[in-house]
N, C-alpha and C positions, 0 to 999 in steps of 0.2 A: 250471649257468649260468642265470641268470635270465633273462626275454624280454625280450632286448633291443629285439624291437619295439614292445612294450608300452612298454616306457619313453622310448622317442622317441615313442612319441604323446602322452606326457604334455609332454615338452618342447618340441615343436613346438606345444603347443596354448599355452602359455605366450605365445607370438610373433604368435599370431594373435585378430580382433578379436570372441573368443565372448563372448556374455553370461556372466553369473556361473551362471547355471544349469545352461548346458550346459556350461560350462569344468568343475563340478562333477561332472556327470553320467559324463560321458566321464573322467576321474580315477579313479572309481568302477568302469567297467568295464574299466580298464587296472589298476585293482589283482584284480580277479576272476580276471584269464588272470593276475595273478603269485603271489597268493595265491589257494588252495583253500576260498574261504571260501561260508558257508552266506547272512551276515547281513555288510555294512559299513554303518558311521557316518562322515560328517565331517560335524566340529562346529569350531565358533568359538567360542574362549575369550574372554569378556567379563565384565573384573572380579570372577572367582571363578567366572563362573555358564558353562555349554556350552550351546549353542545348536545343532540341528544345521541342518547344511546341504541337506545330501544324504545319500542312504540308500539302500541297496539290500538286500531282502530281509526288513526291518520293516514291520511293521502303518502303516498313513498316518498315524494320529495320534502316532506318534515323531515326527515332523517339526514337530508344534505343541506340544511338553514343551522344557521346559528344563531344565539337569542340574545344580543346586548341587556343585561336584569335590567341596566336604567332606564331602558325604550320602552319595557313594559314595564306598566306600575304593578302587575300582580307578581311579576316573577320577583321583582324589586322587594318588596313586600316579603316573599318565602327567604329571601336571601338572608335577610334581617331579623326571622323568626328563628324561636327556639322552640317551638312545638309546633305542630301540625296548625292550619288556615284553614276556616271554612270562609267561600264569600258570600255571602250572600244573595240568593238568585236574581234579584234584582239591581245589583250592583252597576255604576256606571264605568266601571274599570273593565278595559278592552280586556278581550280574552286573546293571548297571545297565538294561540291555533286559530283561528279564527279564520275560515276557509281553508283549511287544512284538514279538515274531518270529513273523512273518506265515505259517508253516508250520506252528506246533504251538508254541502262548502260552506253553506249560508248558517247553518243551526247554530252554532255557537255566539254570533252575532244576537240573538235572541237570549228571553230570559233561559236560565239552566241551570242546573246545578254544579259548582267547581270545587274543589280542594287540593290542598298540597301539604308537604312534608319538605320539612329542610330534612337533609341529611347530614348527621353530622358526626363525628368523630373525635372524642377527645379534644372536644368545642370548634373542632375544625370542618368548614363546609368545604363539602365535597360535590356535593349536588341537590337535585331537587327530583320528588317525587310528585306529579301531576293528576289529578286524574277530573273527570267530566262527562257530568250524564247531560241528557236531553231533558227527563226528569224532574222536573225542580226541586223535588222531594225525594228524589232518589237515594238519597247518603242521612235522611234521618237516623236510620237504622241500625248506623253504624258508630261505636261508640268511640269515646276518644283515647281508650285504652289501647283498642286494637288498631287504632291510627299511631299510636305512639310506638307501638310492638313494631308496624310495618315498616315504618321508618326508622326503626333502629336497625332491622334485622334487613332492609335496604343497605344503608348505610354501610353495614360490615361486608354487604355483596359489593357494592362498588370499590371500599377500600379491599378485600382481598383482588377483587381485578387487577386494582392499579398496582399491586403490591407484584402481584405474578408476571405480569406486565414487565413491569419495571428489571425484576429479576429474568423475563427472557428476552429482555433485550439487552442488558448487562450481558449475559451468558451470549448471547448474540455479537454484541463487540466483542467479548475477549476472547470470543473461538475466532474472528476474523481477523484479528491483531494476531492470536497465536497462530493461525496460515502463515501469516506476511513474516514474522519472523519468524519462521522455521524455513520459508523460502529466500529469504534474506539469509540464514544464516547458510545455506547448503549453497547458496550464490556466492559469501565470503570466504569461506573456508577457513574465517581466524584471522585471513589479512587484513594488514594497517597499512598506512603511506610508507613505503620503505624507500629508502633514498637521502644521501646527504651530499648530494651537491647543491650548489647557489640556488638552483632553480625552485629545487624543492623545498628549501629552507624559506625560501621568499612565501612559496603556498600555503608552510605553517604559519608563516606570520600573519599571511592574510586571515589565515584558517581562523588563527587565535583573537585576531582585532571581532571580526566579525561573528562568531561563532557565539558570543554571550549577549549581541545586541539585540536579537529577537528581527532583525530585519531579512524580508524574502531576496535569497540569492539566485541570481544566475550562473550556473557551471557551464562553462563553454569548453571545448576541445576535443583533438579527435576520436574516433572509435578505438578504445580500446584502452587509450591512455589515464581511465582509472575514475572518470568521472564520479560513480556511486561511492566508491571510498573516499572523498570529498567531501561527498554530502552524508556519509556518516560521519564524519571526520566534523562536519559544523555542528550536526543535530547532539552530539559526544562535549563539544563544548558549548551547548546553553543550558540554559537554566532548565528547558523541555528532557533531556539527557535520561530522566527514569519515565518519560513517558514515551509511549509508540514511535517508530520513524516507521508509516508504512510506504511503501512502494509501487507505484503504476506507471509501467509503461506504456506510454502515448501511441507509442510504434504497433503496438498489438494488439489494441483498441478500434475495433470495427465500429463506423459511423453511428451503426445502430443499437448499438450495447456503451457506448462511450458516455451516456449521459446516465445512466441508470448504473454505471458502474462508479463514476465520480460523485452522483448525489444522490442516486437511492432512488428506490420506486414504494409506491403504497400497491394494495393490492388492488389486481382488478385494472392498475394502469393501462397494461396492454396486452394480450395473450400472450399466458406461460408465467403473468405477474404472479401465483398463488398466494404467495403471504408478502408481509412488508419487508422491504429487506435498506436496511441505510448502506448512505454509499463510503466513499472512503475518506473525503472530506469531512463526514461525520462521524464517523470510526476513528480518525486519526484526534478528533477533540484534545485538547491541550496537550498535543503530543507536533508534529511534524511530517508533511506529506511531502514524498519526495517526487517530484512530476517526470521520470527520463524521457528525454526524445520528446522534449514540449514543442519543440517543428515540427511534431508529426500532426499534432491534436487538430481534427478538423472543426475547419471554419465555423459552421453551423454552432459548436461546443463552445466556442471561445469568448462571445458576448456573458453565455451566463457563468463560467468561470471567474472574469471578470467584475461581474456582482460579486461573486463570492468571497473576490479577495477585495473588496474595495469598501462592503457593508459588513462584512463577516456572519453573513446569512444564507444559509440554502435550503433549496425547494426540492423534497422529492420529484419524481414525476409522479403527477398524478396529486400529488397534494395542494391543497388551498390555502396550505400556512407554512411560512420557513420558521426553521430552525435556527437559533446562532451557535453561532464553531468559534473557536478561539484555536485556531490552527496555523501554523508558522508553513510555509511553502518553500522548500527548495525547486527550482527547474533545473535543468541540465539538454543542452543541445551540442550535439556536432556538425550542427547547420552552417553558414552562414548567416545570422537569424537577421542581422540590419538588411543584408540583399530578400531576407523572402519576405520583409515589411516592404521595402521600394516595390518588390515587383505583386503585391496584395496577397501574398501568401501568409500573411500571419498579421493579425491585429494592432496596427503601433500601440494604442491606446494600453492593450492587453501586454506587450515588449514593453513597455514603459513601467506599467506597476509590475513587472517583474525584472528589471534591470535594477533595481534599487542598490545590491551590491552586487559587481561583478569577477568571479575566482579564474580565470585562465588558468587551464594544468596544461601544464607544457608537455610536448611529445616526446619519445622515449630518444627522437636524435638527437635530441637538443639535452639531453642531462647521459651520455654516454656512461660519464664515470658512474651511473649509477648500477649499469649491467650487472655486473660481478656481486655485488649486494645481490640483486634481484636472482640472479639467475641459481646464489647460493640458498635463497628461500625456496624456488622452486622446485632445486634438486633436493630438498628437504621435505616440501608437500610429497613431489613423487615417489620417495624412496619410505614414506609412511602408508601411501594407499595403496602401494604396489608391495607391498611386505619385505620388501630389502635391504641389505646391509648399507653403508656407508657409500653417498654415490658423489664420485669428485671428477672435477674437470681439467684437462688434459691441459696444457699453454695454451699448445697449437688451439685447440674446440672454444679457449677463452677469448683468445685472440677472434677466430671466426663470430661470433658471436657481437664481439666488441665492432663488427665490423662492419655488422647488417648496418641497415635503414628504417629498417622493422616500421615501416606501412599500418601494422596493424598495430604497433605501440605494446603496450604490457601483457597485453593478452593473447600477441602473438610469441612474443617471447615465453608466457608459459605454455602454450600450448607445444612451440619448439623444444622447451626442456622436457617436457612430458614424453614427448613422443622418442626425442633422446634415450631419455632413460632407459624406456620399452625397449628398443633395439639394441642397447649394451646390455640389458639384462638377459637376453639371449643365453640360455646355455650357462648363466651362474650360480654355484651355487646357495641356494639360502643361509642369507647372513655373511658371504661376501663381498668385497669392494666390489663396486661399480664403474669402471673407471668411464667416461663420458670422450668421445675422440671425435675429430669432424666430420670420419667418417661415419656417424651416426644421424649426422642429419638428413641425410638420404639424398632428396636430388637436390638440394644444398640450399641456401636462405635467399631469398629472394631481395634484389637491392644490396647484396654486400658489395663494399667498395675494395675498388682494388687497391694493392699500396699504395701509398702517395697521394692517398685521396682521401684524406682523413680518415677516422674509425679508430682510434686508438693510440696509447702512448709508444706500441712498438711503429705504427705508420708516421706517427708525425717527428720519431726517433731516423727514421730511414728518409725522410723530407729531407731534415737538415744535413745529413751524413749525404745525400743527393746535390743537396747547394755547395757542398764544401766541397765535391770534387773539380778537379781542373777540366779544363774545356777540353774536349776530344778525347775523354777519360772512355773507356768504354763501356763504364757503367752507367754512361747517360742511355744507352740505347735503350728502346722498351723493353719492359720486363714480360713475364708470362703472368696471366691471370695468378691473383694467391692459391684458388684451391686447386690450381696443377704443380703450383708449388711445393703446396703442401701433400701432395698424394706423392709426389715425386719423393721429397725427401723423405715420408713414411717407407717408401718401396727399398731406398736406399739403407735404411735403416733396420726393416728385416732380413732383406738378402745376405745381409754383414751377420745379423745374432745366428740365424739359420747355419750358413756359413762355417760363422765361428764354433756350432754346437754339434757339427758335423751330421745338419740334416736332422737333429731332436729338437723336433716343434716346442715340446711342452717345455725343453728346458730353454729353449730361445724365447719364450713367451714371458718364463718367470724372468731373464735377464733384461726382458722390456718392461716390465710391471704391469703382464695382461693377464688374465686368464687365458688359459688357449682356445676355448671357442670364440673368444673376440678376437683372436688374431687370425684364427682359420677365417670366419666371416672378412677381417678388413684383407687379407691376403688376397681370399677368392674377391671380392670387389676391385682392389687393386691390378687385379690380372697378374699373382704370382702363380695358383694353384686350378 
């Protein structure tokens, strides 16, 4: 009779929460007490080839070989059975461990006793159960009932592994996907491409041509000027659209975490590896990886990137087998990226499979007429997270604005209105207008032009009104900077309501349409008070 408490430890362990290692392990020494063996194997069948799992009685480096079944004819043999194999001790069929047996290299080369167990599930092979005395007669003993129990009750250990497995690495990608988009979405805050001038009009059309051909893009332009909304703006229009767009910045990627972060490590790679963890090229799987600041990605990284997008395979580190991806890649740089190919800063080969389609988003000076839009979303984001009433922009504050250069592109401009806001909001109270004035931008925008130099439809209104005067007019002479213009004509403007109210602030405030802590504040700045 076979031990039957052997064999409820195997099936009770099926029910309980082991890792795959020790679920293996303990399988291993429940087949020792049912079988008299010297040496066992379980191994996993994957697409022809055996992998073992666990082992008991072989050399350590069986655990790192893999077994072609058609290179051996015994393992070939168990592939193709539906019951358990005995071979015969005298058998001419190589024994695939064969110097691999941790007692004496040579023993199994010699007559011995060997068996095996398909494992199978629902007529599906999953692996193979091995075992081998020294013995010749060792496994008389055992009958073929409790060979058949073993390997079934195998079989459901392997498949609940792969089962669990499978579900914590699922649960593993979609808690790394749910990171990226909750950090994606606290980066977007809801924004789209806003903007309807030519320029931006041109980007949708790119956006739209490109956006459903499945083809890797390059975003190029400057810091600030909106690149990631871009490339949500492609990933929105393909066919990828309900799967992942995750996100890794290349800028923030130290040399030595950059390769383990884009394709993953096994355990044990390198210290601090503890468990397996995939990278983002393999996370992002039938979804879209967005690469920002691919000028930064160091050199070392950029050869096997290049496998990746050229084979559609990647190698943990530390693993002996890739994986395939079926991943769409956007890049985005504010480089100059052809100057840092000439001067060996970045890969031609690697520029080349990533230039495939090229999106230029123009900079915030080149689409001016778009401020006013933009600057009306921004006083809308600010006046939602800052809890305040209604916040609107003065001429004069629309005009300045109109006016910058803005260096930093879109994302100086909301940082500008943001901090705007903050400063009008001074002193009003909740659920009042906000009225927005240029003296809120503090020590004023950096790059505004002065009149006559472009920036707006009131500068290039004051251009021509400048051509049309007659020679020796004396309004050709130079003008004074705009924001002493503008500070001047402010001063003029309350000295008159103050004046005219006979000295009652609050009511010369209401006659400007201020609150009066914003006038007290632009007064004391101005140098009235």
């Amino acid at each position: 009779m076979p031990n039957l408490e052997a064999l409820l430890s195997v099936a009770l362990d099926l029910t309980t929460s082991l890792g795959a290692e020790d679920r293996y392990r303990r399988l291993l020494e429940a087949v020792r007490q049912l079988v008299p063996c010297d040496a066992a194997c379980l191994m996993r069948y994957d697409d022809g080839v055996l992998v073992p799992l666990a082992a008991h009685g072989l050399a350590p480096e069986a655990l790192g070989r893999t077994f072609c079944a058609r290179a051996h004819p015994r393992l070939d043999i168990l592939c193709h059975a539906e019951a358990p194999v005995r071979f015969p001790p005298d058998t001419d069929l190589p024994d695939p461990f064969d110097g691999l047996l941790a007692s004496d290299a040579t023993s199994l080369a010699h007559v011995h006793a060997c068996l095996g167990c398909p494992l199978r599930v629902e007529g599906k092979l999953l692996g193979l159960l091995t075992a081998d005395a020294l013995d010749p007669r060792a496994f008389e003993g055992v009958d073929e009932a409790t060979l058949s129990w073993v390997g079934a009750l195998a079989g459901a250990a392997v498949r609940t592994s792969q089962l669990i497995d499978a579900l914590e690495h699922s649960a593993e990608r979609l808690g790394l996907v749910a990171d990226d988009l909750r950090r994606a979405a606290e980066r977007e805050r809801g924004a789209g491409l806003l903007g309807t001038s030519p320029a931006m009009q041109k980007l949708r059309d790119e956006i739209a041509l490109v956006g459903p051909s499945d083809l890797t893009v390059l975003i190029t332009g400057e810091t600030g000027a909106g690149k990631e909304l871009v490339a949500r703006a492609v990933h929105a229009a393909s066919a990828r659209r309900r799967e992942p767009l995750l996100h890794v910045n290349c800028a923030a990627l130290p040399e030595s975490v950059a390769e383990s972060e884009l394709f993953g490590h096994v355990r044990g790679a390198f210290t601090g590896a503890e468990h397996n963890r995939p990278g983002k090229l393999e996370v992002a799987d039938k979804g879209t990886l967005f690469l920002d600041e691919i000028g930064e990605l160091p050199l070392s990284i950029q050869p096997k990137l290049l496998r990746a997008l050229q084979e559609g395979e990647v190698q943990r580190v530390g693993a002996d087998r890739s994986l395939r991806v079926d991943v769409r890649v956007i890049a985005a740089t504010n480089r100059d990226i052809e100057k840092e190919v000439a001067e060996g800063r970045f890969r031609a080969d690697l520029f080349h499979r990533l230039n495939v389609y090229r999106l230029a988003v123009p900079p915030l000076r080149e689409r001016r007429s778009d401020v006013p839009l933009l600057a009306g979303h921004f006083c809308d984001a600010a006046r939602a997270r800052l809890g305040l009433g209604p916040v609107r922009l003065t001429p004069a504050a629309r005009g300045l604005l109109m006016s910058s250069a803005w260096p930093g592109n879109v994302r100086e401009l909301e940082n500008t209105l943001f901090r705007m806001v903050l400063q009008a909001s001074r002193g009003v109270p909740r659920g009042a207008p906000v009225l927005l004035e240029p003296a809120h931008v503090g020590a004023g925008l950096p790059g505004a032009a002065a009149p006559g130099r472009g920036g707006g439809a009131a500068q290039e209104k004051e251009q021509e009104q400048e051509k049309a005067r007659p020679a020796g007019d004396g309004g050709a002479q130079e003008q004074a900077p705009l924001n002493e213009q503008v500070d001047a004509f402010q001063r003029g403007l309350i000295r008159e309501a103050v004046a005219r109210h006979e000295g009652n602030w609050a009511a010369a405030a209401r006659s400007l349409g201020m609150h009066r802590s914003n006038l007290h504040h632009l007064a004391k700045r101005l140098g009235l008070r």
